[in-house]
C-alpha positions as CSV (number, residue, x, y, z in Angstrom):
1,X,1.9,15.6,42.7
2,X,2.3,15.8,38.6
3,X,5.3,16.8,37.1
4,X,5.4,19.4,34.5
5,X,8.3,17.6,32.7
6,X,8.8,14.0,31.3
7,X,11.1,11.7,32.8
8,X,12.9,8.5,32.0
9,X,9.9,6.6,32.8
10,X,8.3,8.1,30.2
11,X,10.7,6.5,27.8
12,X,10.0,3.1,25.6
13,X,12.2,0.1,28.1
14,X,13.6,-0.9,24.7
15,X,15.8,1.7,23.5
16,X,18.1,-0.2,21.7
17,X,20.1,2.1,18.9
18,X,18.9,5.2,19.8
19,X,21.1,7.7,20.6
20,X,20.6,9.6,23.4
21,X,22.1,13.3,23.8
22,X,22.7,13.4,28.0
23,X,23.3,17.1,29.9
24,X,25.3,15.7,32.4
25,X,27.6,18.4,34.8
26,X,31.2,16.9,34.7
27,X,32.5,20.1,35.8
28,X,34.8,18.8,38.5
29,X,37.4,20.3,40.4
30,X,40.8,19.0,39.3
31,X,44.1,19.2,41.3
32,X,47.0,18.6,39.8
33,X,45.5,16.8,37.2
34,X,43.5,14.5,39.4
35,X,39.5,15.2,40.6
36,X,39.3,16.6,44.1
37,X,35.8,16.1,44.2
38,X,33.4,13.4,42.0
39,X,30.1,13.8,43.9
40,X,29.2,15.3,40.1
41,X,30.5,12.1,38.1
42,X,28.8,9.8,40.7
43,X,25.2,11.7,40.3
44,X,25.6,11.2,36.6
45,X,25.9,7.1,37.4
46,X,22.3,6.2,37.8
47,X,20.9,8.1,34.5
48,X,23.9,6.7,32.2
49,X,23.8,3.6,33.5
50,X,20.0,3.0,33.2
51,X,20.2,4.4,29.4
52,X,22.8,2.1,28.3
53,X,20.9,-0.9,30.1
54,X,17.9,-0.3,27.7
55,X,20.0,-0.2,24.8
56,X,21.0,3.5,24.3
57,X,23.9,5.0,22.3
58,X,24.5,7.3,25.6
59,X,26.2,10.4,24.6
60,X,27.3,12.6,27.4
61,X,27.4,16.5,26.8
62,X,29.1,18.4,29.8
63,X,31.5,22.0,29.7
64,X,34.3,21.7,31.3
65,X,35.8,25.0,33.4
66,X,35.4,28.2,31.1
67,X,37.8,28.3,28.2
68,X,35.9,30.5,26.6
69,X,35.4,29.4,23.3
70,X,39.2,28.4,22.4
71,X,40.6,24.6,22.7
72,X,42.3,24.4,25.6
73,X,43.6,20.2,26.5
74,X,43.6,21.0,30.2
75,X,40.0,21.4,30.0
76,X,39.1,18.5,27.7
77,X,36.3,15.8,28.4
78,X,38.6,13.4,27.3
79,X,40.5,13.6,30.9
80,X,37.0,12.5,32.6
81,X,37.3,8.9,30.6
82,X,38.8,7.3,33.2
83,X,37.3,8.2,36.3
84,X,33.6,7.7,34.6
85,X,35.0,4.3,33.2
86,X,35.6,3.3,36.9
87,X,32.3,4.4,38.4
88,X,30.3,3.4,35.7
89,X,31.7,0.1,35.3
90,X,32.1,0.2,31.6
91,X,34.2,1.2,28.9
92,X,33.3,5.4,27.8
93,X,34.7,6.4,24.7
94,X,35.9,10.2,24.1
95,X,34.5,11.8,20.9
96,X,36.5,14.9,19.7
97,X,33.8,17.0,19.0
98,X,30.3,17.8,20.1
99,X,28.5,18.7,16.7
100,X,29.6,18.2,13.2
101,X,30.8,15.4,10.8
102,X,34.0,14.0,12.9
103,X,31.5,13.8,15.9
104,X,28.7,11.9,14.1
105,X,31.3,9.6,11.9
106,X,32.7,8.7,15.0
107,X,29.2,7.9,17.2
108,X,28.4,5.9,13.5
109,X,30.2,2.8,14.8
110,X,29.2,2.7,18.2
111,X,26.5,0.0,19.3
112,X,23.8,-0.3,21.1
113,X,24.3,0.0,25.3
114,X,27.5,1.7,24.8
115,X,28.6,5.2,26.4
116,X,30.8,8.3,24.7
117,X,31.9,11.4,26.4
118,X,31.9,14.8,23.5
119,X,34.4,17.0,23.9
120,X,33.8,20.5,26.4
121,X,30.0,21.9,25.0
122,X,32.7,25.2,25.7
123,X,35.4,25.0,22.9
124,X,32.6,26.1,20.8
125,X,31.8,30.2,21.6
126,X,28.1,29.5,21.1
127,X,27.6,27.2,23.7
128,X,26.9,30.2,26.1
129,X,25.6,32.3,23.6
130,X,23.0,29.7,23.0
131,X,23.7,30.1,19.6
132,X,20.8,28.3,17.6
133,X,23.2,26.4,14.6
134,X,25.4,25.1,17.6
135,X,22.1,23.4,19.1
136,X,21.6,22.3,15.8
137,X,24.9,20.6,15.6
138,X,24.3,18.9,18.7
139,X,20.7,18.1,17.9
140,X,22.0,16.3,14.9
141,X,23.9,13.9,16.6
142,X,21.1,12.2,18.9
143,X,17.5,10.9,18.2
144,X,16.2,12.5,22.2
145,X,17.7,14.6,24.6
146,X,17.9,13.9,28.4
147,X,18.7,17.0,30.9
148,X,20.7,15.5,34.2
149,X,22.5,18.9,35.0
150,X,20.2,21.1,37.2
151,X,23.3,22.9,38.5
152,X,23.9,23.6,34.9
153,X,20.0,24.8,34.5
154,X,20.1,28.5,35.6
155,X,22.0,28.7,32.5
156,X,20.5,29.0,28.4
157,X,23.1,27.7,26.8
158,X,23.1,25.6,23.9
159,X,23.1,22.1,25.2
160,X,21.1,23.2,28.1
161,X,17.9,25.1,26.5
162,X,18.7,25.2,22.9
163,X,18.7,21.2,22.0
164,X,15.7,21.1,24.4
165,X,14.0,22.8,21.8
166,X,15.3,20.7,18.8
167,X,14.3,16.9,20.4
168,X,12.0,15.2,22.4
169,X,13.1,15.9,25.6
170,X,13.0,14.1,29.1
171,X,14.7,14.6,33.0
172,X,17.4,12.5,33.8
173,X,17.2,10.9,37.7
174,X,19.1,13.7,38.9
175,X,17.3,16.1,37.4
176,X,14.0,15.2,38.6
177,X,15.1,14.2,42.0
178,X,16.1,17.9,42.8
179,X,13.3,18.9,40.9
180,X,10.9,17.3,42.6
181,X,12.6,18.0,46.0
182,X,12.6,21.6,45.9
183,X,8.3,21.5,44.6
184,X,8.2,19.9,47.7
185,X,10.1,22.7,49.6
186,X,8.5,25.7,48.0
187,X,6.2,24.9,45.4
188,X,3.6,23.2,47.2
189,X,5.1,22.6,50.4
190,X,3.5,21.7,54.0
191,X,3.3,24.5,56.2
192,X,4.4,25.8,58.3
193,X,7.2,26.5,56.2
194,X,11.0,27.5,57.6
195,X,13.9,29.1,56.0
196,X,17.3,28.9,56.8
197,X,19.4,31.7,55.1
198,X,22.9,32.8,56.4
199,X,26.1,33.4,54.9
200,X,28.3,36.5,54.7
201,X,26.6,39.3,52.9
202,X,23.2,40.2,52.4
203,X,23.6,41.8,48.8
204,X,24.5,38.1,47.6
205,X,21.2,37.2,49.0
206,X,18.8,40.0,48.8
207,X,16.5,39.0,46.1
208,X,16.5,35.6,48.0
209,X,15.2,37.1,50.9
210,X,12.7,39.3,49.6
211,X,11.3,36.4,47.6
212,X,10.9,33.9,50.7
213,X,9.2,36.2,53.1
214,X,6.3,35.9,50.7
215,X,7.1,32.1,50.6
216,X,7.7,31.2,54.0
217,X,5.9,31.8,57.5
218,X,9.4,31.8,59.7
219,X,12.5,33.1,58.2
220,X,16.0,32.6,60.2
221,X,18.6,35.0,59.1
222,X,22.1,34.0,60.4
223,X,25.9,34.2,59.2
224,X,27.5,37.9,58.7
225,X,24.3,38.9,57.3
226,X,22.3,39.0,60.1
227,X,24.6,41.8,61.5
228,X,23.2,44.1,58.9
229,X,19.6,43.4,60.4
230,X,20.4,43.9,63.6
231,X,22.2,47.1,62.8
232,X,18.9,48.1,60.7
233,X,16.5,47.2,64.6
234,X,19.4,50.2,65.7
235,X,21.6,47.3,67.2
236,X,25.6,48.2,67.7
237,X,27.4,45.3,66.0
238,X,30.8,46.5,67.5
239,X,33.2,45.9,64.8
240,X,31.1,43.3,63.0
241,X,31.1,42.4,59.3
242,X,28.0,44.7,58.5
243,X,26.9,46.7,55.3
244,X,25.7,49.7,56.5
245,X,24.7,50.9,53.1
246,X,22.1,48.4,53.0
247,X,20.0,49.0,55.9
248,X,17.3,50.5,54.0
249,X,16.8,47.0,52.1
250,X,16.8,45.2,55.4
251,X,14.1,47.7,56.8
252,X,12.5,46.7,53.5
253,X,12.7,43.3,54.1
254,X,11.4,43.9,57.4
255,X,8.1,45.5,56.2
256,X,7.4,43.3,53.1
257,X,7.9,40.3,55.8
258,X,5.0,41.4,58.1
259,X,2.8,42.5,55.2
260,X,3.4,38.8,54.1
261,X,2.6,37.4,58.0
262,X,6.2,36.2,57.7
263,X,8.2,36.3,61.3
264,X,12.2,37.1,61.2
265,X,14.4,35.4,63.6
266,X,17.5,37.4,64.6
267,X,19.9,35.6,67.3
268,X,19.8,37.9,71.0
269,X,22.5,36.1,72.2
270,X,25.6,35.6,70.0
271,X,29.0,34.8,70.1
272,X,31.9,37.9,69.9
273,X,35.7,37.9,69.7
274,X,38.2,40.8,69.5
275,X,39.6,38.9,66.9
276,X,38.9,35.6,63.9
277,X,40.8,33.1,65.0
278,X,40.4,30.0,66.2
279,X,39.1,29.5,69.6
280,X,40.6,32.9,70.5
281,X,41.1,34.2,74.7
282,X,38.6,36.7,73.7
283,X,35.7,34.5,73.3
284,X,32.6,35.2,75.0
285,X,28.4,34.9,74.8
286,X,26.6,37.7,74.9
287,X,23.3,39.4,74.2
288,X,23.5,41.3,71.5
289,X,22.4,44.3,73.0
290,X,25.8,43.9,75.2
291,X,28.4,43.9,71.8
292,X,31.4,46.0,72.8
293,X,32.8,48.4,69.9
294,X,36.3,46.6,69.4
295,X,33.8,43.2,69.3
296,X,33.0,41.2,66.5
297,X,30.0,38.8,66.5
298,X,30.9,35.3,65.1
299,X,28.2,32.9,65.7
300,X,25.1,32.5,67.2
301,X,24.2,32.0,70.9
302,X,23.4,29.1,72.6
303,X,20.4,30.3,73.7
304,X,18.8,31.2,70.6
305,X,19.8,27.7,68.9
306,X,17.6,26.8,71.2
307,X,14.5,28.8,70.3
308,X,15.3,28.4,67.1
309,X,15.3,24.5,67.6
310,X,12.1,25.0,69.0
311,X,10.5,26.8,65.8
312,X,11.6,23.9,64.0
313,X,9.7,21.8,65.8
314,X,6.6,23.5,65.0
315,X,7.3,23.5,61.1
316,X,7.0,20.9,58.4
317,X,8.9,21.9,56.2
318,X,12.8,23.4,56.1
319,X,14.7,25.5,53.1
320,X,17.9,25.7,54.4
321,X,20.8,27.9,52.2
322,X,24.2,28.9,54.5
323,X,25.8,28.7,57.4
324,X,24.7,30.4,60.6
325,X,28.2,31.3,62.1
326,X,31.9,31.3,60.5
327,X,31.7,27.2,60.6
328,X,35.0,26.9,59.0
329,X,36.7,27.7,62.3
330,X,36.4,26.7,65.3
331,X,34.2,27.3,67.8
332,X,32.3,28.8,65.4
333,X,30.9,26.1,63.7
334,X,28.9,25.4,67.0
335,X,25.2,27.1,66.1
336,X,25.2,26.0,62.3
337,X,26.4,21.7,63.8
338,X,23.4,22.5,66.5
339,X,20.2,23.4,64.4
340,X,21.5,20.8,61.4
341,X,21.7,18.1,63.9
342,X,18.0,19.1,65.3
343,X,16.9,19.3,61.6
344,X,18.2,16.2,60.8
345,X,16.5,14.1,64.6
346,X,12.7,16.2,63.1
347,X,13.6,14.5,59.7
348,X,14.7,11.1,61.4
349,X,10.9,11.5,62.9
350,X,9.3,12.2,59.8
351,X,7.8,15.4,61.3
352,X,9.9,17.8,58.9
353,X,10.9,17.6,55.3
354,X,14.7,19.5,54.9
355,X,15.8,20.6,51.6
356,X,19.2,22.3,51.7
357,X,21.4,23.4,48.8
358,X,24.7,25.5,48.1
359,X,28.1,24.7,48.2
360,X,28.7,26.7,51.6
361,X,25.6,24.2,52.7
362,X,26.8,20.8,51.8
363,X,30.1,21.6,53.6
364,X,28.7,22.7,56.7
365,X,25.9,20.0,56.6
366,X,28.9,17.2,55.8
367,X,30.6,19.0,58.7
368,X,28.1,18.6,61.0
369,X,28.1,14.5,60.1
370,X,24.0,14.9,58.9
371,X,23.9,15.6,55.4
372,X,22.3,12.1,54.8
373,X,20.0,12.3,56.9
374,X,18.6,15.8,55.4
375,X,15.0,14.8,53.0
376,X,17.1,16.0,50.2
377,X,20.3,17.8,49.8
378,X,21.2,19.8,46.2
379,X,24.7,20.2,45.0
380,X,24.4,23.2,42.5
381,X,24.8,26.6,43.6
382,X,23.6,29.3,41.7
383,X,20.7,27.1,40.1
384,X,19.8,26.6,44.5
385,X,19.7,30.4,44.5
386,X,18.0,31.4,41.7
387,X,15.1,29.2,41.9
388,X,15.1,30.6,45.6
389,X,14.9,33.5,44.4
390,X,11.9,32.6,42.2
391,X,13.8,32.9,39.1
392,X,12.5,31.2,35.7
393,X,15.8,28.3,35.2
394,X,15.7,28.3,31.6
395,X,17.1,24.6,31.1
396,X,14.1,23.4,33.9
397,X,11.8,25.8,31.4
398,X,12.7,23.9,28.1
399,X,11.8,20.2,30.0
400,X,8.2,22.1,30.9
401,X,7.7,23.3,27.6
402,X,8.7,20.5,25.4
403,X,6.3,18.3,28.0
């Protein structure tokens, strides 16, 4: 398979004094002052690490929550020193801007192999404005540009498409891992093809759904939304999260699916309680024909994990975006732990390649103890939905064109 975009190995080995401008997404969730969560920093490692060993002056662009334009020192880079100090394994350096004369005065006296973090891409109000002189500023500061934030690529910002435009530009590791994963799931993938969409609403997801059933030949809709498909089939989902108002779109969906020779699966056994709440006297399986009114369906039934297992085992390749049931309490967590775990044995086998993504994903996928075992597993959110919606990622764009 080519890629339209360049990568590191397209880079000279020797490197030494260039400076390289890095996208990286340090955007990490902070409590208390302390990061709750580095999977970010620690899929940064490999790019920064392998720039620096050929000699690079690595300089790491990254926002940093949304302060809108304004300074704010609870959202500086300068607090992500330390912890990418300790996972890198060498000394970063914080540079007080991320364009201008302070910023390039400062990266003057830095030498070859070593690493600098700018300051938030987001004091500056033309970072999501993709203002053109702020991509200059930036531009000005490094000799190429490497893009290592695909969660960040949904987005035309300034140091995501802008600079792109300004300097030769190349995929970090990161970058073209996911990249390459998800041509793999959708672009050019082995068919049959499977798609796992659930979650709570279907207007989050609609445009995600209408593009896969022209994508996909089986598409499994679970999580609250499938209660407004089965509600569209005429179905009485009781007291079930449901948005009646878009039954009309899932009749659409419906018809564009077998135009496309696409097959829905819909659960005919589920899993209903009077009440959310963990493991509650009310619990019961039933088929979903058999939903009482004061009932509210929960999870999927055993008996369609099952068949759903089964269409698994007839596919090659698996898209997989939310959970199938309220995982986050139990029992309800019991269909989504179920098909993961038969996803993951089929990719064990080598018979299916599974690409999941979304934050809702990883945490149920980690839940369910296979996450590692999935072909590849993405970490951004609304860059995972967009491209499944089809959508053009403007910072994936700029690495095509300037390739």
């Amino acid at each position: 398979m080519t890629n339209d975009f360049k990568t590191l190995d397209d880079l000279p080995d020797d490197l030494t004094g260039k400076r390289v401008l890095v996208r990286v997404d340090l955007n990490v969730p902070m409590v208390d002052g302390a990061i709750s969560d580095d999977t970010r920093l620690r899929a940064a490692v490999p790019t920064i690490a392998e720039l620096a060993d050929k000699g690079a002056i690595v300089l790491l662009l990254s926002h940093f929550g949304r302060p809108k334009g304004r300074v704010r020192p609870d959202m500086s880079t300068a607090l992500l020193v330390k912890p990418l100090t300790e996972l890198t394994g060498r000394s970063v350096r914080f540079i007080e801007d991320c364009q201008g004369p302070e910023a390039a005065r400062a990266i003057e006296t830095m030498t070859a192999g070593s690493i600098g973090i700018l300051e938030n891409t987001r004091f500056h109000s033309g970072e999501e404005l993709n203002d053109p002189e702020l991509a200059k500023g930036m531009a000005g500061l490094g000799d190429l540009f490497v893009n290592d934030a695909f969660s960040a690529a949904h987005r035309a910002h300034a140091s995501t498409d802008g600079i792109a435009h300004l300097l030769p530009s190349f995929a970090g590791r990161a970058m073209a891992a996911e990249l390459i994963a998800l041509q793999r799931a959708l672009g050019d993938p082995d068919r049959p093809v499977a798609a796992v969409v659930g979650g709570a609403k279907v207007s989050s997801k609609l445009a995600v759904l209408g593009h896969l059933v022209t994508k996909v030949d089986h598409l499994i809709i679970g999580g609250g939304m499938a209660n407004t498909f089965l509600a569209a089939r005429g179905i009485n989902v009781g007291k079930s999260l449901c948005e009646k108002d878009l039954l009309g779109e899932a009749e659409s969906i419906f018809e564009r699916a077998e135009a496309a020779n696409c097959t829905i699966h819909l659960p005919y056994d589920v899993v209903v309680a009077k009440e959310f709440a963990p493991n509650p006297p009310s619990l019961r399986v039933c088929n979903v024909h058999e939903v009482a009114a004061d009932e509210m369906i929960l999870d999927i039934g055993p008996a369609a994990v099952e068949a759903l297992g089964d269409v698994l085992k007839n596919c090659r390749t698996l898209v997989w975006n939310g959970p199938l049931g309220a995982f986050e309490t139990k029992p309800f967590d019991e269909a989504t732990v179920a098909l993961a775990r038969t996803a993951a044995a089929l990719t064990r086998q080598g018979s299916l390649v599974s690409v999941a993504g979304g934050g809702d994903t990883v945490a149920a996928l980690n839940h369910a103890g296979v996450a590692a075992e999935f072909t590849f597993v993405s970490t951004a959110g609304g860059a995972f939905l967009e491209w499944m919606e089809g959508r053009t990622l403007p910072g994936v764009a700029a690495l095509e064109r300037a390739a």
